[in-house]
C-alpha positions in Angstrom: -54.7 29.8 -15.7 -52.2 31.1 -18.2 -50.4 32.8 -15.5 -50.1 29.6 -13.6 -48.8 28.2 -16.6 -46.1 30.9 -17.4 -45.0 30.1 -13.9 -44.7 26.4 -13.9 -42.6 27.0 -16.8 -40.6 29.3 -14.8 -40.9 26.8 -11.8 -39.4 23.9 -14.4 -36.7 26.1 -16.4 -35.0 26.7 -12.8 -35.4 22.8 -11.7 -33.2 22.1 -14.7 -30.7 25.1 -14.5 -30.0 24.0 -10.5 -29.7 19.9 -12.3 -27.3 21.4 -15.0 -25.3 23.8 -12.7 -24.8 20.4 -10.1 -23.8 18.2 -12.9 -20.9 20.9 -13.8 -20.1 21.1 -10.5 -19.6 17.1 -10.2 -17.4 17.6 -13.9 -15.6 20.3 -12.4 -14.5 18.5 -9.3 -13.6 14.9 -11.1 -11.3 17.4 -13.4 -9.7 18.6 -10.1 -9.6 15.7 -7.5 -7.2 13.8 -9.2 -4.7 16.7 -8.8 -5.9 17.4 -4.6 -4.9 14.0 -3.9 -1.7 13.9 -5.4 -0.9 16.8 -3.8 -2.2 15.9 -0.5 -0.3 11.9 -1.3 2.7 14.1 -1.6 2.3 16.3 1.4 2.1 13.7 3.7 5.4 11.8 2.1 8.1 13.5 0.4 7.0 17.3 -0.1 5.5 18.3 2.9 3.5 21.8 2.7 3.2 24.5 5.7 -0.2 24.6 7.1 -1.0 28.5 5.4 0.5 26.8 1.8 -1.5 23.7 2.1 -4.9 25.9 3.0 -3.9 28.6 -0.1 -3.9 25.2 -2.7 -7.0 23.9 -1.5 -9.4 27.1 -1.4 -7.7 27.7 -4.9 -8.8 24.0 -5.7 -12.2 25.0 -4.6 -12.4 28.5 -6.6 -11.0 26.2 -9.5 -14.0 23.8 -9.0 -16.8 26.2 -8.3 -15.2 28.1 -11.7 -15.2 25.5 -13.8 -18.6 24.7 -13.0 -20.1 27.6 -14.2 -18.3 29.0 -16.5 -18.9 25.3 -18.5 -22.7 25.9 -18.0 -22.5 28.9 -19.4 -20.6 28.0 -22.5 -23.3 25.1 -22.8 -25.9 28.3 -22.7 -24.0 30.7 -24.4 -21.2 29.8 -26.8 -22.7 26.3 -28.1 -25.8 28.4 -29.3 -23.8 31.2 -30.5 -21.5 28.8 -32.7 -23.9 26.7 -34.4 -26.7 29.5 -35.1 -24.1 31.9 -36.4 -22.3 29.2 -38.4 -25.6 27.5 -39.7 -27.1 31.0 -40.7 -23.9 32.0 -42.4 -23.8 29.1 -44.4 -27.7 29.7 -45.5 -27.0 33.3 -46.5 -24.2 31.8 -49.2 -22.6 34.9 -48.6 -18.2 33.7 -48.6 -17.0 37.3 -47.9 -20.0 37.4 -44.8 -18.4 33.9 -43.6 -15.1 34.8 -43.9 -14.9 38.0 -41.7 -17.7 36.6 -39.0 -15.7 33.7 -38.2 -12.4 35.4 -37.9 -13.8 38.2 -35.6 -15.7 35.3 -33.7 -12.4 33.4 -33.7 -10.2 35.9 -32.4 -12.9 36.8 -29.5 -13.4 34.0 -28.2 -9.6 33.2 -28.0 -8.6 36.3 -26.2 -11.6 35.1 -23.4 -10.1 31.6 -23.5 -8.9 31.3 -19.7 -6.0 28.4 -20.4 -4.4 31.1 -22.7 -4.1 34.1 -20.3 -2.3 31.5 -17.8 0.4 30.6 -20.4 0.8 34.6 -21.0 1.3 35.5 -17.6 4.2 33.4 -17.0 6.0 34.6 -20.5 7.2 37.6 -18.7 9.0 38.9 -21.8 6.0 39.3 -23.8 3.4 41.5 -22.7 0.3 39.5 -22.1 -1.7 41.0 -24.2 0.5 41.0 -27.6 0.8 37.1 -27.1 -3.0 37.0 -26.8 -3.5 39.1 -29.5 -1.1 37.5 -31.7 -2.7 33.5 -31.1 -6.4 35.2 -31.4 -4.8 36.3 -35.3 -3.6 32.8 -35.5 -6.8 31.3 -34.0 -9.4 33.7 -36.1 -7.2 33.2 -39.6 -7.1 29.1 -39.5 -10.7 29.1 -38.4 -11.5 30.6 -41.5 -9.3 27.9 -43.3 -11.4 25.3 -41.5 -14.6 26.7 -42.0 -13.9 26.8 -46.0 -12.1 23.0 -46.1 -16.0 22.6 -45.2 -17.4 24.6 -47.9 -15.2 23.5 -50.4 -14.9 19.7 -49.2 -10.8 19.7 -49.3 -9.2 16.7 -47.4 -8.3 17.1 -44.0 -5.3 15.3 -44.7 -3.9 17.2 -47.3 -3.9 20.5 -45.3 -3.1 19.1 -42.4 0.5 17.8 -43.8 0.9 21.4 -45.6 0.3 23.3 -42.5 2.7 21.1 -40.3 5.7 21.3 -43.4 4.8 25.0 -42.9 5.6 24.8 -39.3 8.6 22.5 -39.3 10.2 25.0 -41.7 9.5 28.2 -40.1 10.2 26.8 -36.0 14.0 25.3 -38.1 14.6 29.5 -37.8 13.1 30.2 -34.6 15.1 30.7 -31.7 15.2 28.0 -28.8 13.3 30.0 -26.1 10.6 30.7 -28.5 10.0 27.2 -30.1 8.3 25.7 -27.2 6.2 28.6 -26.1 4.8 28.4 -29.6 3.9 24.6 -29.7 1.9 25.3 -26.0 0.1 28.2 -27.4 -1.3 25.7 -30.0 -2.1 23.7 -27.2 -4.1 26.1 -24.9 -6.1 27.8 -27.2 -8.3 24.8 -27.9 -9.6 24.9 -24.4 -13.0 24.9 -22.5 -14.3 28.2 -24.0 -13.3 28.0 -27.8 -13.7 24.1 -28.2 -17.4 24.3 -27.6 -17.8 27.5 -30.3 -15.6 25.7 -32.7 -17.4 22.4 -32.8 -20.8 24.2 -32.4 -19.6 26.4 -35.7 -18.5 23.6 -37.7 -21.6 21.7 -36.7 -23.5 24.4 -38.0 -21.8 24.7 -41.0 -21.4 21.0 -42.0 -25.3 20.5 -41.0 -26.5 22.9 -43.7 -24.0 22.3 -46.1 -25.5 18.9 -46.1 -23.9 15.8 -47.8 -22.5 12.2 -47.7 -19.4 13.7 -45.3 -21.0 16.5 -43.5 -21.5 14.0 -40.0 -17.0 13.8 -40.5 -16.6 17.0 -41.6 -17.7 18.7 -37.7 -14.6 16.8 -37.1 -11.1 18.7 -37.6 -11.8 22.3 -36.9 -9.9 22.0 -33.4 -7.0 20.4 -34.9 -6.6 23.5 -37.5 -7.3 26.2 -35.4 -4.6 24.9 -33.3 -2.2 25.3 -36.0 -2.5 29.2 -36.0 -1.1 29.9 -33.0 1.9 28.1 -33.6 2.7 29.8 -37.3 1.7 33.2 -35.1 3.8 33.0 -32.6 6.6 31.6 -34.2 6.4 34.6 -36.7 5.9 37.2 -33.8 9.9 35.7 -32.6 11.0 37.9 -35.4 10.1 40.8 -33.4 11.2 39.8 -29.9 14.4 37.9 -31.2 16.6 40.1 -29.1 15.1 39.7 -26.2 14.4 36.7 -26.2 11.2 35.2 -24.0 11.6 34.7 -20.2 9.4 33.1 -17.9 7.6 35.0 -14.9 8.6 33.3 -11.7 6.1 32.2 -9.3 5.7 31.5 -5.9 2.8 30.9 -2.9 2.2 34.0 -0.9 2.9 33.3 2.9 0.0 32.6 4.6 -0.1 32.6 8.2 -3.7 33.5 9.9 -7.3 33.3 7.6 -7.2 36.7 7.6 -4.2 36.8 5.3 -5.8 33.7 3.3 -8.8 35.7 2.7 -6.8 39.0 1.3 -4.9 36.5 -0.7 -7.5 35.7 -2.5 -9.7 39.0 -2.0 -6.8 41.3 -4.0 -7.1 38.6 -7.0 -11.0 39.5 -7.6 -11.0 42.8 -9.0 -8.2 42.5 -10.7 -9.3 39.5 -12.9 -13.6 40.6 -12.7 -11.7 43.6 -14.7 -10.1 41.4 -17.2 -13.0 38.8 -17.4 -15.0 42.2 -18.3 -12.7 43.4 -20.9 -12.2 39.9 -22.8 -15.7 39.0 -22.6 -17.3 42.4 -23.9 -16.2 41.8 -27.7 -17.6 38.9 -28.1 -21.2 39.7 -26.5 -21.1 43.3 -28.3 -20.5 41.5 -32.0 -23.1 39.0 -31.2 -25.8 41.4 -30.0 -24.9 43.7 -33.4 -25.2 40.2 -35.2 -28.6 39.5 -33.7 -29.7 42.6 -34.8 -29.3 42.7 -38.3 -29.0 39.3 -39.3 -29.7 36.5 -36.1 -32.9 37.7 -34.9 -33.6 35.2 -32.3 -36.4 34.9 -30.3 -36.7 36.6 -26.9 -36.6 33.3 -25.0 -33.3 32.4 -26.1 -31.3 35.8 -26.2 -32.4 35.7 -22.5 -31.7 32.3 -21.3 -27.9 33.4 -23.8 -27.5 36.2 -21.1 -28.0 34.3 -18.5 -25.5 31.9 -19.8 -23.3 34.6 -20.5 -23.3 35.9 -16.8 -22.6 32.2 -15.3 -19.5 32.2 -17.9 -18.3 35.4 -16.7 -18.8 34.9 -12.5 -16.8 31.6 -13.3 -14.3 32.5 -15.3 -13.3 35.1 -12.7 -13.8 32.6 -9.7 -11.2 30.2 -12.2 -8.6 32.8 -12.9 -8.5 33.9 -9.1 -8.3 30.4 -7.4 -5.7 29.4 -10.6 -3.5 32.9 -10.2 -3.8 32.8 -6.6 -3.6 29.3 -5.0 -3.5 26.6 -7.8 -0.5 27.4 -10.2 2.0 28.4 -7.4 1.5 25.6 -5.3 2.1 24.1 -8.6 5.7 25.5 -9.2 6.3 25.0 -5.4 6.4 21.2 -5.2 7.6 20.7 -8.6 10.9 22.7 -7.0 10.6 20.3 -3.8 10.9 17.1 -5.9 13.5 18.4 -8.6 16.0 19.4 -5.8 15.4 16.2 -4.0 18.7 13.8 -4.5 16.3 10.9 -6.4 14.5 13.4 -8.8 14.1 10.6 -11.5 10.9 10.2 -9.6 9.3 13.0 -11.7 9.2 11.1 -14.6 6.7 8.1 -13.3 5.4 10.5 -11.4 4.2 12.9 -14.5 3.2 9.9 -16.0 0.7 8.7 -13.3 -0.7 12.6 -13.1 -1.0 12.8 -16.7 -3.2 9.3 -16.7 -5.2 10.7 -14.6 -6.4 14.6 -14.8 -6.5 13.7 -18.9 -8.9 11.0 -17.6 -11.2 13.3 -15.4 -11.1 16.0 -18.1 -14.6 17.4 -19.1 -13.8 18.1 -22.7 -12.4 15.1 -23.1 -15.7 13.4 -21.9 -17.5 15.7 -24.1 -15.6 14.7 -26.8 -15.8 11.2 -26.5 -19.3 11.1 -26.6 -20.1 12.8 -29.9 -17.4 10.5 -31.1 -19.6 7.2 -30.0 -22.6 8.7 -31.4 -21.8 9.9 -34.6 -19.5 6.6 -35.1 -22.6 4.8 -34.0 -20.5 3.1 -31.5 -18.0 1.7 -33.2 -15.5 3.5 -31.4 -16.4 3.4 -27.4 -16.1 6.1 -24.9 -13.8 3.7 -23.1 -11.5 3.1 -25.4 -11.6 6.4 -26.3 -10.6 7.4 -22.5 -8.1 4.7 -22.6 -6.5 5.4 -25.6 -6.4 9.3 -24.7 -5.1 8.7 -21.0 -2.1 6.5 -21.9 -1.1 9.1 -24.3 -1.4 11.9 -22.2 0.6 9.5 -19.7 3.3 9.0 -21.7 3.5 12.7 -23.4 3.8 14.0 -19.4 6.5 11.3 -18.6 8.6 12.0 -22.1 8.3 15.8 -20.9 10.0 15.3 -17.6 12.8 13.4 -19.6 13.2 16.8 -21.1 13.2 18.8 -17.4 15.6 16.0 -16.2 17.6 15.7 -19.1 17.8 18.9 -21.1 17.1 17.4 -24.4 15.7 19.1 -27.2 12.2 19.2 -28.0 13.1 18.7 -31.9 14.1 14.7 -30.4 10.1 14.5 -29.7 8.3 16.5 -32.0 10.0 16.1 -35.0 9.3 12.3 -35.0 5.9 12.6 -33.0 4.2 14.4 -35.9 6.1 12.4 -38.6 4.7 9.3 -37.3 1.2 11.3 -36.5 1.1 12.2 -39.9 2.2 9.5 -41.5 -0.7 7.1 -40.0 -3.5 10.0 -41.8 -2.4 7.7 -44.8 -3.5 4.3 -43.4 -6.5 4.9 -41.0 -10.1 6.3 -41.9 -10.5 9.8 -42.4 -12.8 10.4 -39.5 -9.8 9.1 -37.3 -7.6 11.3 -38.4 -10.0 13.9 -37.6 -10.9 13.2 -33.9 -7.3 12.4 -33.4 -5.8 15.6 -33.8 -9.1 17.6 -32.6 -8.0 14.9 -29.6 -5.0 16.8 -29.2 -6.1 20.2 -28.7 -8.9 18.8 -26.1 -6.4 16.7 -23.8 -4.9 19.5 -23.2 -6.7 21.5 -20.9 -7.2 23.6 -17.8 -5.1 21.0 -15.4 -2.3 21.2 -17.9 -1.9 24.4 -17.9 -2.5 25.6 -14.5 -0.9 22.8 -12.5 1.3 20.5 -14.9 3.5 23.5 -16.8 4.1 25.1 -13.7 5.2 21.6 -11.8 7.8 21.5 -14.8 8.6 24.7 -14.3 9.6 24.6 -10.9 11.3 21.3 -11.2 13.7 22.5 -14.1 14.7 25.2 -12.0 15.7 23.1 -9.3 17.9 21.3 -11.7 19.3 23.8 -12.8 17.7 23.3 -16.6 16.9 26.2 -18.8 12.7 26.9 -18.2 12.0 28.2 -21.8 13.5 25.4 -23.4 13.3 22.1 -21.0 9.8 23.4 -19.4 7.8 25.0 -21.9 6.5 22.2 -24.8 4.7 20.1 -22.0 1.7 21.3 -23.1 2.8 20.8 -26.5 3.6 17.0 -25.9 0.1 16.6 -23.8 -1.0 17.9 -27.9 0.7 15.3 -29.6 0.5 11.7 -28.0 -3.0 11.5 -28.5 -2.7 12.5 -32.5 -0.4 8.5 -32.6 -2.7 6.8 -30.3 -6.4 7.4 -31.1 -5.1 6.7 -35.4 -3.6 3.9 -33.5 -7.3 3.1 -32.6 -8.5 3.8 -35.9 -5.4 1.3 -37.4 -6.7 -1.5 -35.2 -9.9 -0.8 -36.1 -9.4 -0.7 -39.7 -7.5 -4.2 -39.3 -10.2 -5.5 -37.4 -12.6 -4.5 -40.2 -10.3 -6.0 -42.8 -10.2 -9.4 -41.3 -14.5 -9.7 -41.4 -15.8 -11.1 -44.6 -16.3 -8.3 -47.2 -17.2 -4.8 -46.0 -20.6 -5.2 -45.3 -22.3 -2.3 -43.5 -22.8 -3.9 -40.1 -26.8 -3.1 -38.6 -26.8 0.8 -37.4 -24.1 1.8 -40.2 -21.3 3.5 -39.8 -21.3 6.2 -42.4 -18.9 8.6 -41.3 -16.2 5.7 -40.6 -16.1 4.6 -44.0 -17.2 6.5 -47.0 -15.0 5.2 -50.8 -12.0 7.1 -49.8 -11.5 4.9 -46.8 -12.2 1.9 -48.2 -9.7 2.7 -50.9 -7.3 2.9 -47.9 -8.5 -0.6 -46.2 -7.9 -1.9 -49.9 -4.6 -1.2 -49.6 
């Protein structure tokens, strides 16, 4: 009977893996269908593909898909747990110096595994990949710290968020022009599908035993400051490669002529990147298993159904790194190149904006995010307008960064009055807008951005004739941004909204982490 029991149980725990592993599959696919059909849209009319060129994109599309599927199942397994039991049992121990060095190691291993991150550093040929890594997993693993102790210590978001950004203004003013906009994307990819889920699951740990009147807000913010670090790093490490200066690595599809050569196309990528999965994923699963040793001690159950977790994240990181490397990025950079040399190449701009609507708008994260931003608002703010507000920032961010590709203009022209205006509206919204805003910006951007979107700049300022490192690099940067003025643009029309109501009464349900006496000091206003 027991045995019968045990293996129902089994029977059951399967059922749901194969119901979880389809659902990531579906996400997977919405992220990267948007991107198939513009490419096949622009096959058939203005940048027609060869046959052996077409067939490379769309198996890479398919390793992309298959990838993502897993390797987001097992961060939902793996990394989720990991986060919120290390950060809720760190908190209990009320040990600072234990919380401190914990989440900086965690921090920096889980950036160097971060997928969106090793794409940016193989096409910064001037750098070697694994000094850029290195240096954003410092930058990552330091301001995690910082965000983990705002927690502790209950300092404003605000506040640290307008110091760190002075910080950055002040230092990139000395930075030289090919480094500026690297920096700015490295801010941007680090906050991807592998460290957003830790991060949130860490500062949901912490905040939920920290307790309180703003714990619910305060799981809120801790992407928006750990994507501060790389930029400060990176920035800092130009003092060291100043003479050189940083180059991109050029890219292009390998000519494909029978499925034979399709299959070694893709069959020389595997053990190169199984390799690299291996060696960034074995810190993290060596300093969790020494954690679970002497402090953790989890049950059986779940360090197993962990592993398991861990081996889907691993097998799909390597399937997304292969199909990405081999057939995604490239094709990428190819018709990017077709439509900058073509005599009408304004056409990139609505066309960037129309791509950047919609992959932002299929993004997994991004539905993620939306979510836990209806619940713990208690619906005040909607998935949909949410999605809405995200997608028409992302929209114009990728349109505004073709202007750049077309143009040549500076990236100070968009930045500098981007994150002025950003931070200027942290004064007049609700705190907890503030907060999902610019966690908003490191979630828009990710995978699609950078594995199809940089590289489509990339090989469109070439065509031009526009410098790569300075009119290329930043779109990742400006996918960041947009969402940091829209979604407090939410939060202002909101606020207004609220205002007009008679009094502040807290409507049925409550909405807690929307207004606490700091915000209503600013709807007073």
């Amino acid at each position: 009977m027991e045995k019968a029991k045990v293996q129902q149980k089994i029977k059951e725990g399967r059922h749901r893996m194969n119901k979880n592993l389809k659902a990531k599959i579906k996400e997977s696919l919405t992220s990267v269908l948007p991107i198939t059909i513009i490419v096949l849209v622009l096959h058939f009319t203005i940048t027609p593909l060869s046959g052996g060129t077409l067939a490379l994109f769309l198996v890479g599309a398919f390793f992309l898909i298959v990838g993502m599927g897993l390797f987001t199942l097992g961060a939902d397994l793996s990394m989720m747990p990991m986060g919120e039991t290390i950060g809720s049992e760190l908190t209990k121990s009320r040990k600072l110096l234990l919380l401190i060095v914990v989440a900086f190691v965690m921090g920096m291993f889980i950036t160097i595994a971060e997928p969106d991150l090793q794409v940016l550093a193989e096409q910064v040929s001037s750098i070697p990949n694994m000094t850029l890594i290195l240096t954003v997993a410092v930058g990552v693993g330091l301001f995690l710290v910082l965000a983990l102790l705002r927690i502790v210590f209950q300092k404003s978001l605000r506040v640290l968020l307008i110091i760190c950004y002075a910080a950055i203004f002040i230092i990139a003013a000395f930075a030289s022009d090919s480094f500026l906009a690297v920096a700015f994307d490295s801010g941007g990819v680090t906050t991807g599908p592998i460290t957003v889920p830790f991060i949130l699951a860490l500062g949901i740990g912490v905040a939920a035993v920290r307790g309180g009147k703003s714990s619910q807000d305060d799981s809120f913010g801790l992407v928006a400051i750990c994507s501060i670090g790389p930029i400060l790093a990176v920035l800092l490490l130009d003092m060291f490669f100043r003479n050189s200066g940083a180059t991109y690595a050029e890219v292009a599809p390998t000519e494909i002529n029978s499925v034979v050569e399709l299959f070694e196309a893709f069959g020389h990528g595997f053990p190169e990147y199984f390799k690299e999965v291996g060696i960034a994923l074995s810190p993290i699963i060596i300093f969790f298993a020494i954690f679970q040793i002497f402090v953790l001690k989890l049950p059986k159950t779940q360090i197993i159904k962990m592993i398991v977790g861990i081996g889907y994240t691993y097998i799909g990181l390597v399937l997304f790194l292969t199909g990405v490397n081999v057939g995604f990025l490239p094709i990428g950079n190819y018709i990017g190149a077709q439509i900058g040399s073509l005599d009408y190449n304004w056409i990139l701009i609505p066309l960037g904006a129309v791509m950047g609507f919609f992959v932002v708008m299929a993004e997994p994260a991004v539905h993620v995010l939306n979510k836990q931003v209806e619940e713990i608002t208690v619906g005040a703010i909607t998935k949909r307008s949410m999605l809405m507000s995200l997608s028409i920032g992302v929209a114009i961010s990728i349109g505004l960064s073709m202007i750049r590709v077309v143009t040549g203009l500076s990236i100070w022209w968009f930045i500098l009055p981007g994150y002025g205006i950003a931070l200027a509206l942290t004064f007049f919204v609700p705190r907890v807008f503030t907060a999902i805003a610019f966690d908003s910006g490191g979630v828009a951007s990710g995978p699609m951005t950078a594995t199809f979107l940089l590289p489509f700049a990339m090989g469109a300022c070439a065509s031009v004739g526009g410098n790569i490192m300075t009119d290329a690099f930043g779109l990742v940067a400006m996918v960041a941004m947009t969402p940091l003025i829209t979604i407090q643009g939410l939060g202002l029309v909101y606020k207004i909204k609220l205002k007009r109501e008679e009094g502040l009464e807290k409507p049925e349900g409550g909405l807690v982490p929307v207004l606490d006496e700091e915000d209503e000091e600013i709807i007073d206003l």
